[in-house]
Kinemage of the C-alpha trace (Angstrom):
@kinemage 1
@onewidth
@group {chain A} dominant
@subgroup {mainchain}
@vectorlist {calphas} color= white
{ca unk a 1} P 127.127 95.711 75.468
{ca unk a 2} L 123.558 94.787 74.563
{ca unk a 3} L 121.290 95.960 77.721
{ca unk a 4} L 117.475 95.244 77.962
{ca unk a 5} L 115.671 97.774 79.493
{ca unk a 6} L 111.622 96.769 80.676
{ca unk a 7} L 109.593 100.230 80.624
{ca unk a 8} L 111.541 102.291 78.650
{ca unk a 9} L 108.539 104.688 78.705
{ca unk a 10} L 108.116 105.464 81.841
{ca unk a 11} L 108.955 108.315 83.649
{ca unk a 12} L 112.641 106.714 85.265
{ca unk a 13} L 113.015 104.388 82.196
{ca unk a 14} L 112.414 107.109 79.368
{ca unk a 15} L 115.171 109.157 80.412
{ca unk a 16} L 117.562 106.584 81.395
{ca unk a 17} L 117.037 104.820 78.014
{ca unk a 18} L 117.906 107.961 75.945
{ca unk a 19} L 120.843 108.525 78.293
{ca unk a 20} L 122.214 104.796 77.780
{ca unk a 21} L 121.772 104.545 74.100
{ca unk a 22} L 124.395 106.962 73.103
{ca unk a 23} L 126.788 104.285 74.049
{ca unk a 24} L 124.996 101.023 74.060
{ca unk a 25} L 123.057 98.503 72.167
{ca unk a 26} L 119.808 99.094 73.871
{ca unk a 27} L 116.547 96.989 73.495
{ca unk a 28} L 113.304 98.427 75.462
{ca unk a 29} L 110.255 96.540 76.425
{ca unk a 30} L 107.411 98.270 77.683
{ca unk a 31} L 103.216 97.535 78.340
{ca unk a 32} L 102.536 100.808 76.323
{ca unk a 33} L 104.062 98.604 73.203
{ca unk a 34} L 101.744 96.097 74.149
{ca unk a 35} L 104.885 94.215 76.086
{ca unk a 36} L 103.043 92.416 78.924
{ca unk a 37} L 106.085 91.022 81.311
{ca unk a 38} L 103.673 88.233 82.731
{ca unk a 39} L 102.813 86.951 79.228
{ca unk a 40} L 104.899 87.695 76.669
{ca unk a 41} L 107.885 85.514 75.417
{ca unk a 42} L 111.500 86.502 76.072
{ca unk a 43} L 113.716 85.342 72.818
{ca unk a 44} L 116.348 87.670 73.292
{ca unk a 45} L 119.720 86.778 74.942
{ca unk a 46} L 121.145 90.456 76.418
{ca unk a 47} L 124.549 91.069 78.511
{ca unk a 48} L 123.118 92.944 80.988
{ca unk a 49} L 118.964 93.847 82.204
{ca unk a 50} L 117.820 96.675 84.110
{ca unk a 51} L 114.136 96.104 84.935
{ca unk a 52} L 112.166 99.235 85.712
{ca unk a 53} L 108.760 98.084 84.706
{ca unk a 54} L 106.025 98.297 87.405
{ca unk a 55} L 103.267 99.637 89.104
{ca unk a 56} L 104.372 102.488 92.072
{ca unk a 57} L 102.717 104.552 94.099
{ca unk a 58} L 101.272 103.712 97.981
{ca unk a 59} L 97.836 105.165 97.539
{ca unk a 60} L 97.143 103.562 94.350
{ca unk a 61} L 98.203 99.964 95.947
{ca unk a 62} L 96.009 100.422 98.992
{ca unk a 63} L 93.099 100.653 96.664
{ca unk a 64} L 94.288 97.840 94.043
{ca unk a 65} L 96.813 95.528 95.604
{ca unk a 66} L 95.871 92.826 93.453
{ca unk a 67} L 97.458 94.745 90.139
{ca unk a 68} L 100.485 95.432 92.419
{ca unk a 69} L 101.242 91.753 93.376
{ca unk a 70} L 100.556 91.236 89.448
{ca unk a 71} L 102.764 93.812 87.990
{ca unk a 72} L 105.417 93.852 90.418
{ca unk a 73} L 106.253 90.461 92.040
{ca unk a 74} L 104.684 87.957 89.373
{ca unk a 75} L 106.023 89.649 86.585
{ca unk a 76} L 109.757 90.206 88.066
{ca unk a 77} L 109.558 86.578 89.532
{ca unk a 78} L 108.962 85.838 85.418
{ca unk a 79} L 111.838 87.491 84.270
{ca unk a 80} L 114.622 86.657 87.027
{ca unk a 81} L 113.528 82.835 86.347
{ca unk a 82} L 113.947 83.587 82.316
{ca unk a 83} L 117.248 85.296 82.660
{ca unk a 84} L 118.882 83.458 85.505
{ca unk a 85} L 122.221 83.580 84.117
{ca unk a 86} L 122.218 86.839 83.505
{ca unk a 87} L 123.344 90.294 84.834
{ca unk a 88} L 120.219 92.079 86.512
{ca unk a 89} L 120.049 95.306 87.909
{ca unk a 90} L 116.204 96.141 89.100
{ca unk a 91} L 114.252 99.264 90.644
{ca unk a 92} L 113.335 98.796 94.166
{ca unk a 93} L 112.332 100.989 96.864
{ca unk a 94} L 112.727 102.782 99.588
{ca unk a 95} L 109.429 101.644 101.138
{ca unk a 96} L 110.821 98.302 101.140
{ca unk a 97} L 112.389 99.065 104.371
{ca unk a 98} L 109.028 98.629 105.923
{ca unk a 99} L 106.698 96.295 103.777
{ca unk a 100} L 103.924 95.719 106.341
{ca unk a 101} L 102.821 99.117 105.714
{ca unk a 102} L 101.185 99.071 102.151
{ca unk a 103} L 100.876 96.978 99.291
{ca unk a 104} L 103.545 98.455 97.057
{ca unk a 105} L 106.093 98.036 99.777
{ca unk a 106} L 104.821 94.923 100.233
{ca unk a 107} L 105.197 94.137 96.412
{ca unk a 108} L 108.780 95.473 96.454
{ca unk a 109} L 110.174 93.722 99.139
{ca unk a 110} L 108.851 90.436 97.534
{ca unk a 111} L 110.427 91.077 94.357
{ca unk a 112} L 113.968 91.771 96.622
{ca unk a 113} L 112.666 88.053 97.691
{ca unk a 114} L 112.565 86.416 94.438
{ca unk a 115} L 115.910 87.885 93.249
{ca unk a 116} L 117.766 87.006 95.710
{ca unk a 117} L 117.414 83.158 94.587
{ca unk a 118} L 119.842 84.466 91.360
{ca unk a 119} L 122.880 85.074 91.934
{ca unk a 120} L 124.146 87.952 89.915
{ca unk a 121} L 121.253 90.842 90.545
{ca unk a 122} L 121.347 93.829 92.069
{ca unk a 123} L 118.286 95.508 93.697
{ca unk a 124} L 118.797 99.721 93.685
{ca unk a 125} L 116.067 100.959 96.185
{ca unk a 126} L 114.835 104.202 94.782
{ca unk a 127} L 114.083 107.178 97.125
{ca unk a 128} L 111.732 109.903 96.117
{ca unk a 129} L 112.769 110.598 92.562
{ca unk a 130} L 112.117 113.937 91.146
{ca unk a 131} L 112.385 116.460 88.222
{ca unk a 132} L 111.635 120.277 86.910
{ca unk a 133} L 108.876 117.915 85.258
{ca unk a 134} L 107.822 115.635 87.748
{ca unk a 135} L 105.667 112.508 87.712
{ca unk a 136} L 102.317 112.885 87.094
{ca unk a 137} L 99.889 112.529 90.615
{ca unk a 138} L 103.146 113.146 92.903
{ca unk a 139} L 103.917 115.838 95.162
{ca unk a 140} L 105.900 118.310 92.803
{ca unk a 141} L 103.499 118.045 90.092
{ca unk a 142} L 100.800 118.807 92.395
{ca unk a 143} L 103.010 121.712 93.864
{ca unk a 144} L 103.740 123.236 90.289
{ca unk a 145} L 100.112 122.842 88.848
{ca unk a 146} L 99.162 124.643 92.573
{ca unk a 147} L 96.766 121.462 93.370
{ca unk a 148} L 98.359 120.710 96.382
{ca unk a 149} L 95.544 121.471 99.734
{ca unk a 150} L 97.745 119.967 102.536
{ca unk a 151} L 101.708 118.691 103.029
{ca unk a 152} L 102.541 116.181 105.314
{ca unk a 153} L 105.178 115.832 108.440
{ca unk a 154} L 107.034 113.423 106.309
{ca unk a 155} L 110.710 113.206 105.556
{ca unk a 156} L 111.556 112.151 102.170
{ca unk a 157} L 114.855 111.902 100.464
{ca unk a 158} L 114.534 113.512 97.403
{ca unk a 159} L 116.575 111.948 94.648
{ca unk a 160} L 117.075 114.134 91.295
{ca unk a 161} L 116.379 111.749 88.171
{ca unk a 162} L 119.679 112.810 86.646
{ca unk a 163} L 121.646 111.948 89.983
{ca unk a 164} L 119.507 108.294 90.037
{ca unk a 165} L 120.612 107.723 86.229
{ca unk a 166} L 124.112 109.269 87.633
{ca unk a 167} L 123.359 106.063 90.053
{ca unk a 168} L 122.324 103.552 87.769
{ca unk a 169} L 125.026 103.954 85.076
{ca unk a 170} L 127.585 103.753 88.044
{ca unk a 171} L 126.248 100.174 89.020
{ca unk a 172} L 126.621 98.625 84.903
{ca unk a 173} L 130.008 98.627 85.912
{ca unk a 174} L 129.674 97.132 89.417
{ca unk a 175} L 129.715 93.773 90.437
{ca unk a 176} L 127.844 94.805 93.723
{ca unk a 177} L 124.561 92.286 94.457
{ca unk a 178} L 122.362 92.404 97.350
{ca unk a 179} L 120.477 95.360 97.721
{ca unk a 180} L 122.019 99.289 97.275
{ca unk a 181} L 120.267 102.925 97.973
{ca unk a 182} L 120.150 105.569 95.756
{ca unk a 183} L 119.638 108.835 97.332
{ca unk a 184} L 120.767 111.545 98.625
{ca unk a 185} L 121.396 110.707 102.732
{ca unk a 186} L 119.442 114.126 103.141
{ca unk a 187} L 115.991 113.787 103.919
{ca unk a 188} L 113.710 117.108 103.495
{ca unk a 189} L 110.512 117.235 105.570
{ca unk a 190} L 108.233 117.617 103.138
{ca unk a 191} L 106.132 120.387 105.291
{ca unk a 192} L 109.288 122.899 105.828
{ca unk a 193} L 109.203 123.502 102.195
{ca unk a 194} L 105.452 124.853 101.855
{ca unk a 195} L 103.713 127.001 104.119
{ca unk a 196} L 100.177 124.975 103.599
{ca unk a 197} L 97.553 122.616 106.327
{ca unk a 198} L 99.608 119.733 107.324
{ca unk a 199} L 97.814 116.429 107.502
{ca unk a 200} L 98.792 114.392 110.567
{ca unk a 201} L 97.597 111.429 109.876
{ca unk a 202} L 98.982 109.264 106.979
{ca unk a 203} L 99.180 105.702 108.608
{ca unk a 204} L 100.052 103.914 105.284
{ca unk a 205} L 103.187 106.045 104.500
{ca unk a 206} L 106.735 106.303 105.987
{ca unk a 207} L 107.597 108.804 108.528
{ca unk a 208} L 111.393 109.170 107.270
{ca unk a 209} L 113.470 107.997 104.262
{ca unk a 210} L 116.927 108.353 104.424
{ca unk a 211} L 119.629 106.447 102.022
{ca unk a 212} L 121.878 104.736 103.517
{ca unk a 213} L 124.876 106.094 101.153
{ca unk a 214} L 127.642 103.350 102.008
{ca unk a 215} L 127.774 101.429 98.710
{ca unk a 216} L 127.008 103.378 96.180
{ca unk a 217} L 129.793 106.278 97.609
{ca unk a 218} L 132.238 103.581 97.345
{ca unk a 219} L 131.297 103.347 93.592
{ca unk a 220} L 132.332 107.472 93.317
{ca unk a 221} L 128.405 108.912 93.258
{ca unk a 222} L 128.134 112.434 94.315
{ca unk a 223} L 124.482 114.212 94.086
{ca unk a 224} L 124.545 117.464 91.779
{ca unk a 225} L 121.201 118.392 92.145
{ca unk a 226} L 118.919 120.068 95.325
{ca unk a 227} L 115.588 120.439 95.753
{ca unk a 228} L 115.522 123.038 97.860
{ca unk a 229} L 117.634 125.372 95.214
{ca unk a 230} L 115.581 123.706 92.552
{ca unk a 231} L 111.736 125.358 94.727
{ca unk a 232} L 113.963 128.824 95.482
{ca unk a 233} L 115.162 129.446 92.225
{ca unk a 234} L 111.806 128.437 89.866
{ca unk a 235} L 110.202 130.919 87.887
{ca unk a 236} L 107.077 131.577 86.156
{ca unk a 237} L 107.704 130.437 83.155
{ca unk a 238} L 111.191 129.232 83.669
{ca unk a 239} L 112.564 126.762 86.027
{ca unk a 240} L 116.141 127.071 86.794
{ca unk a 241} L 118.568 124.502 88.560
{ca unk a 242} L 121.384 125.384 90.663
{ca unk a 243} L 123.883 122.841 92.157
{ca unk a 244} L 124.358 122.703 95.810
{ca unk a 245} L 128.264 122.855 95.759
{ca unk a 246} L 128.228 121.917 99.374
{ca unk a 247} L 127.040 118.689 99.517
């Protein structure tokens, strides 16, 4: 199977790429090859895409929505219309659940728009994905580089990128389309887990993200990973996962 994967260098699309390689022909475009999804010509003919390319993050939109509509709806809207007859599985997101409160969610839940005039795509809406080496600017790199001044009251449904590629791999062999979850179903609040300030008042954000883990448990997906183990169990200069056998 030939599979085209847009930002295969980013932080989701990195690992997933160098997961999916080792049994398929994999092509990767990405801006950081000078790749530019709202300009540059598609030639290739692929079996299957999985588009992760895009701008994330609710504080950044807030300040630059314009980059967001740019990056995330026009450019998606360009591929969907390129490969219409083709197999498309694309990163959403949770905030998509409520797109009136930022641009990003905004931007996401256009994009759901525009696929959903082609038939065969599949929209996976991310939850809060994380790592031992997280995403630069988010909460757990903050945390580990001891940045962090406040938490919020937030729940967030922390999603291990292992378990999303877990995810991911199980819907290439799906004919689901629509829109699925990938999660957990267990949301943490964020300020149980560190005993620092908590900031009230975070109007642009969610209050609570929670998968809703119908579909993609029909498809056989099972978490490994916890974040709470993952925070109990890190070390100095070690960071050690355990599995939550439990869950």
């Amino acid at each position: 199977m030939r599979i085209l994967i847009t930002g295969h260098k980013g932080y989701i699309g990195s690992y997933l790429a160098n997961r999916l390689q080792k049994k398929y022909n994999v092509t990767g475009y990405d801006i950081l090859d000078g790749q530019d999804l709202c300009s540059m010509d598609f030639p290739d003919k692929f079996d299957l895409i999985i588009h992760l390319a895009g701008k994330s993050g609710v504080r950044d939109s807030v300040g630059d929505p314009k980059s967001f509509w740019q990056n995330n709806v026009v450019a998606s809207r360009r591929l969907f219309d390129r490969y219409s007859d083709t197999r498309i599985l694309y990163a959403s997101s949770s905030s998509a659940y409520e797109p009136d409160l930022n641009p990003y969610a905004a931007s996401k839940y256009c994009v759901e728009e525009a696929a959903a005039r082609h038939p065969n795509t599949l929209g996976m809406r991310f939850h809060t994905v994380y790592s031992h080496q997280p995403r630069k600017g988010m909460f757990l790199q903050k945390y580990f580089d001891n940045e962090l001044e406040y938490v919020t009251n937030h729940y967030r449904d922390f999603i291990h990128i292992e378990d999303l590629c877990d995810g991911i791999d199980l819907c290439i062999n799906t004919n689901y389309t629509g829109i699925i979850d990938i999660g957990t179903g267990n949301p943490i609040k964020i300020s149980d887990l560190l005993d620092l300030p908590i900031k009230m008042h975070t109007p642009d954000e969610r209050q609570w993200t929670c998968a809703n883990m119908e579909k993609i448990k029909r498809l056989g997906f099972k978490p490994k990973h916890n974040l709470k183990y993952m925070l109990a169990n890190r070390q100095k200069d070690n960071i050690v996962v355990l599995y939550d056998k439990t869950e």
